[in-house]
N, C-alpha and C positions, 0 to 999 in steps of 0.2 A: 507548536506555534509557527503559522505561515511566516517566513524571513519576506516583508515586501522591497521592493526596489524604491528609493526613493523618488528617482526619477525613473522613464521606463524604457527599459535598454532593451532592443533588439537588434539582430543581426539579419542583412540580407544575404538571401543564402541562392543561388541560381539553379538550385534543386528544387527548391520547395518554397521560393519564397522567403517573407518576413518570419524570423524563427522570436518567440520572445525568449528570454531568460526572469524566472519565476521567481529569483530572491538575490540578498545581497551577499550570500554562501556561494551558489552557483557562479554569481560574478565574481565573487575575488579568486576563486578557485580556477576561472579562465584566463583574470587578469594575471596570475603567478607566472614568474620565468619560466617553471618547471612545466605548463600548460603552453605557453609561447614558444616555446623551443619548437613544438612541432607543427608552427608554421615554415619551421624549415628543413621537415622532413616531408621527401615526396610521396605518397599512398602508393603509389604501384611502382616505386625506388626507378627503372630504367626502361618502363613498359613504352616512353616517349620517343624512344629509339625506333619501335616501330609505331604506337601511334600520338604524331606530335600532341594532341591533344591534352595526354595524359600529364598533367603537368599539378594537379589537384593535389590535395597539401593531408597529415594525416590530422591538424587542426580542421578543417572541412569536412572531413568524417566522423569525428568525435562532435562537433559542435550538430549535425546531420545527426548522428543516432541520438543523441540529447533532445532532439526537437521527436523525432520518432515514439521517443521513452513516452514521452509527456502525451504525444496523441494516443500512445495504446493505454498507458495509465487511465487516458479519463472516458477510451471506449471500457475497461473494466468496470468502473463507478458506472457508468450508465447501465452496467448489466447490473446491478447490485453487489460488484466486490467491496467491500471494503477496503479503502486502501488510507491511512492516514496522510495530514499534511509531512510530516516526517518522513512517512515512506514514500511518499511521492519525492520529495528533497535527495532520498539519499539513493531512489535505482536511478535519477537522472544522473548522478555523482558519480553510481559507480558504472554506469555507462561513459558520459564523460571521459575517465579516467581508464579506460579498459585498457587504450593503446599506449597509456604515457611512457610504458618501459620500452617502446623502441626507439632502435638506434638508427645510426644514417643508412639510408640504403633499406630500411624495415627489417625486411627475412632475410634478403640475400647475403647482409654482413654478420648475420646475428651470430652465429656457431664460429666467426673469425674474428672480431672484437670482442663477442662476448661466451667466451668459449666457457661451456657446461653449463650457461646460462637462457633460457628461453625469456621471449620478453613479456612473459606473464609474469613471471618470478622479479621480474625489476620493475613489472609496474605494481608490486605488491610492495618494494623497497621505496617508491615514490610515495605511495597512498600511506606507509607507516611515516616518513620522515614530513607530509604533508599532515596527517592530524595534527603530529605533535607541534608542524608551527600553526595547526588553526583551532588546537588547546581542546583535542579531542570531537570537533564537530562532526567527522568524519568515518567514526566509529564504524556506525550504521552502515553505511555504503562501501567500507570494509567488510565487511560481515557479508554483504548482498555477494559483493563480486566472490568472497572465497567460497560463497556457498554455505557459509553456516547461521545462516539466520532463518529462524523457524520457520517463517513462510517460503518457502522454496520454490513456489513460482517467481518471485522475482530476481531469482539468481538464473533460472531460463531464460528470463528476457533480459539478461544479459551477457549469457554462455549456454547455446543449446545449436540444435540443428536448426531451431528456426528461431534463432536469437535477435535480435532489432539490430544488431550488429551486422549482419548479412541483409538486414534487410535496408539496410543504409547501403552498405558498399556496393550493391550490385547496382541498386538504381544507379549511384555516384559513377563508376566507373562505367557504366555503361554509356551515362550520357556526356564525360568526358573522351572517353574512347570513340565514340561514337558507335558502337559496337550493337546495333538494336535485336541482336537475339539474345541480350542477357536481362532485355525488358521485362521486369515482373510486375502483378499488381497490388503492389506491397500495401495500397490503402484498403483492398478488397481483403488482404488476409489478414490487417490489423482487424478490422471490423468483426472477421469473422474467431477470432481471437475469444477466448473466455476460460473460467479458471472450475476444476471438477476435482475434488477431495485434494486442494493446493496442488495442484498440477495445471500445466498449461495446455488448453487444446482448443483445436478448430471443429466448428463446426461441420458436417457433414455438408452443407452445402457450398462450403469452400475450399472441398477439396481438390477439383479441379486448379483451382490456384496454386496449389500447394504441387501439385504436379507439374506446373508449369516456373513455379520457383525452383522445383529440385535440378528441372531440365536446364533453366535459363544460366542455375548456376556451374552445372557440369559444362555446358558450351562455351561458358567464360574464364572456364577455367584453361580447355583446348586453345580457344582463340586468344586469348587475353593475359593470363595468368604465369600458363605454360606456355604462347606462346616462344616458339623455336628460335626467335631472334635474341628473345628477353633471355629465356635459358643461356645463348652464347656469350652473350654480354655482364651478365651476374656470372659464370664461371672468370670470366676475363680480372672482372672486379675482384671478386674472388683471388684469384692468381695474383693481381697483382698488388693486395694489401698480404697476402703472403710472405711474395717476397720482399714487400717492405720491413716484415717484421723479422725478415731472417737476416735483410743485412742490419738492424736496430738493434737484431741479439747478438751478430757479430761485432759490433762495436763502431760502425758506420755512422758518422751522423747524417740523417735528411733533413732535408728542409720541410716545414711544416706546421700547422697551430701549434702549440702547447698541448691542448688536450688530446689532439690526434697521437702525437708523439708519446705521450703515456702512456695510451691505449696501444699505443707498437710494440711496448718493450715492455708491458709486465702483463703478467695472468691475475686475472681479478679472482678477487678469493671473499667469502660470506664470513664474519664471526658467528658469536650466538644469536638468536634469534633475535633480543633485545636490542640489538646494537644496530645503526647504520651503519654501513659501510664506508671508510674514508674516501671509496672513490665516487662514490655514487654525488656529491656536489662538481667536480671535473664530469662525469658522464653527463651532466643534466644541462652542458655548457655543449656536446659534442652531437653535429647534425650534419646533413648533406655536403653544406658546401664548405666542409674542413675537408672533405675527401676531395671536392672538386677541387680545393684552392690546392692540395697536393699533388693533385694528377696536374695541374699547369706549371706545375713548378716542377714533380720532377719529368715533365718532357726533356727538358736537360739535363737528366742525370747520367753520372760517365756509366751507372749500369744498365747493361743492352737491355734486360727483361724491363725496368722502370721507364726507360726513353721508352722502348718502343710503344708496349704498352698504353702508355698516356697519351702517346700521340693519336694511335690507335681512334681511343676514345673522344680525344677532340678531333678527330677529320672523319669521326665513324665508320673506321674500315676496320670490320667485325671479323672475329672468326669465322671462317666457314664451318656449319655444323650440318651433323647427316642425323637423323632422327626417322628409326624403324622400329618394328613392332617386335623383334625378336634382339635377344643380344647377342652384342657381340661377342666372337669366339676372344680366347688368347689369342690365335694367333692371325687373327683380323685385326687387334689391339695392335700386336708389338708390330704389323706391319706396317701400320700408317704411321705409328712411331718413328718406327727407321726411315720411309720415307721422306717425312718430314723434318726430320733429323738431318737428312742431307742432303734436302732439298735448302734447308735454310742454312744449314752450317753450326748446327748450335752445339755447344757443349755440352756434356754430362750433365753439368751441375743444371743449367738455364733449358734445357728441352722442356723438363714437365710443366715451366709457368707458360708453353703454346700449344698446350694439347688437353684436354679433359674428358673423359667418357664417365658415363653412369647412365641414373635409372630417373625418371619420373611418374610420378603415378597420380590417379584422379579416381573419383568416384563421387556417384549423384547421390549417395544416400547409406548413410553409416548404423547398420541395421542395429547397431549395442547401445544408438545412441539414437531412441526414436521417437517420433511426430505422432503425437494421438488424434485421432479425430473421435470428436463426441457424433454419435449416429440420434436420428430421427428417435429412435428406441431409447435412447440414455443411455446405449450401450460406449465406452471407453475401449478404441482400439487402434493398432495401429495401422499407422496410413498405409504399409504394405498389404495389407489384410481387409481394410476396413472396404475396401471395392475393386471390382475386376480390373486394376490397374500394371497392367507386366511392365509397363515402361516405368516402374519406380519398382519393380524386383530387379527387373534387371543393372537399373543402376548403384545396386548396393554391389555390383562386383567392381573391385578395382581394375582399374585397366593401367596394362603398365606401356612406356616405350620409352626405348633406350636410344642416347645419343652420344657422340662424339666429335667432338669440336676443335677446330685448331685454327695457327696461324694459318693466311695466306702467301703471305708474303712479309719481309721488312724492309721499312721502306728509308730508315733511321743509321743504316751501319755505318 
């Protein structure tokens, strides 16, 4: 049974336009706190540091691939899929709801707030704790997103290499960024979109597109993504809910939300399956600007790594970071260390929250995890294979590059 809207609610979207919403499921489901909340989470957490732009919400993504769901839904019906009103209701849902378990900041806080937790896994704790207050309607679109529901192309077009999920974020960020080599032609590849023994694939004559999706998204990933700025600023962040949490375990109080403050000073932990977790109503309250209203607050704190740090971030004087294609030795490591070390004057304890090295890595196309194209023939293969294309072998190899990041200076002692 189609759920109609009484009255007819759309959203203006500066991507794409008028987006409708198709029932009164859909709307209560974006009307909830637990949906609202990530109007005030940012989609690309600190990428605004380098480009102001970036300022687009992960509510704008999620309401963006929902409108997305719905156009490739009804390009299948036109080829002859069957798709029911139900299943139409519940891949918008579980698209909708893909991102609901992240936290402030997206990825860059995920493994320091929500340590041993990925935000797949809490927005599966959202989507149980949401049936049960909407008395099981949500079943369905549980099932889509974990992947176990019989039709399994609809769980692609909501978790795959060529997911509607990407094909949201890259338009989105590209045109917030302003970044025009991550431009793809995500309506030519919806179109060309169709479903072979419950599988998803494209047609042979759009696979051009599909090589320029793979590209547009390895380059946004260099430019945009892993951006070398973004990278020093997410360590920064990083370093300094750190050290919030070690003086929190030391017995220190900060100043800060309540929920922030929770999340400082305990490890979250899962019962049995059946159960929600008692933190998870405090998590569904904790977004961007609890972090911000603590970095303003502690710019005054009497400890050096939290003043300075904050301040840091509000007058954006970034770490310097070096980013090469080869890693660093040990003792390239321990020498910027020690230079740095007493170049600033810092202590034992307070050096490692001004310094960070590791690895980054990227690739255009994840060969265990692949893109079929249906051929003129009826042949089912994959897009590596399916035409003389080496600029999509070649992008199935990772490329790595390693950086190292530190203070410049302090400007707070």
């Amino acid at each position: 049974m189609n759920r109609t809207l009484k009255s007819h609610k759309i959203i203006n979207d500066p991507v794409y336009g008028f987006i409708n919403i198709h029932s009164e499921l859909i709307f209560a489901v974006i009307d909830h706190p637990y949906f609202q909340r990530l109007r005030r989470i940012k989609q690309l957490g600190l990428t605004d540091m380098v480009y102001p732009g970036a300022l687009h919400t992960r509510f704008h993504h999620a309401i963006g691939a929902m409108h997305l769901m719905s156009i490739t839904l009804d390009q299948l019906r036109n080829k002859g899929i069957e798709i029911s009103e139900q299943e139409y209701e519940a891949s918008q849902i579980a698209i909708l709801l893909h991102d609901i378990g992240h936290g402030p900041f997206s990825h860059a806080l995920e493994s320091i707030l929500l340590k041993g937790f990925h935000h797949e896994s809490l927005s599966l704790l959202f989507f149980d704790e949401l049936n049960k207050q909407f008395h099981g309607q949500l079943s369905l679109a549980k099932a889509i997103f974990l992947g176990s529901y019989e039709r399994k192309f609809f769980h692609q077009l909501v978790s795959s290499q060529l997911d509607i999920d990407r094909l949201d974020y890259l338009q989105r960020d590209c045109f917030f960024t302003g970044v025009s080599e991550g431009t793809i032609g995500a309506d030519r590849i919806i179109k060309m979109m169709t479903i072979v023994d419950d599988r998803l694939v494209i047609e042979e004559k759009g696979i051009y597109s599909i090589e320029n999706f793979l590209n547009a998204r390895r380059l946004m990933y260099w430019q945009v993504y892993l951006h070398k700025t973004t990278v020093c600023a997410e360590k920064m962040l990083i370093n300094l809910i750190l050290r919030a949490k070690e003086l929190v375990y030391s017995g220190e109080r900060l100043a800060g939300s309540v929920e922030l403050l929770e999340f400082l000073q305990r490890d979250l932990s899962v019962g049995p399956a059946a159960e929600i977790p008692d933190w998870l109503e405090d998590f569904s309250q904790l977004d961007d600007y609890d972090v911000w209203g603590a970095i303003k607050l502690w710019k005054n704190s009497s400890d050096l790594v939290l003043r300075e740090i904050s301040h840091m971030f509000l007058t954006r004087k970034l770490f310097k970071i070096q980013l090469v294609n080869r890693a660093f030795t040990e003792d390239e490591i321990n020498r910027m260390k020690s230079g740095l070390q007493s170049k600033l004057g810092l202590s034992d304890r307070d050096m490692p929250y001004f310094f960070s090295s590791g690895v980054i890595s990227n690739y255009g196309y994840l060969a265990e995890d692949k893109i079929y194209i249906l051929t003129k023939k009826g042949e089912v293969m994959d897009v590596a294979q399916a035409a003389d294309l080496p600029n999509i072998k070649a992008m199935s190899k990772i490329v790595k590059k390693y950086y190292a990041c530190h203070a410049k200076n302090l400007t707070l002692r």
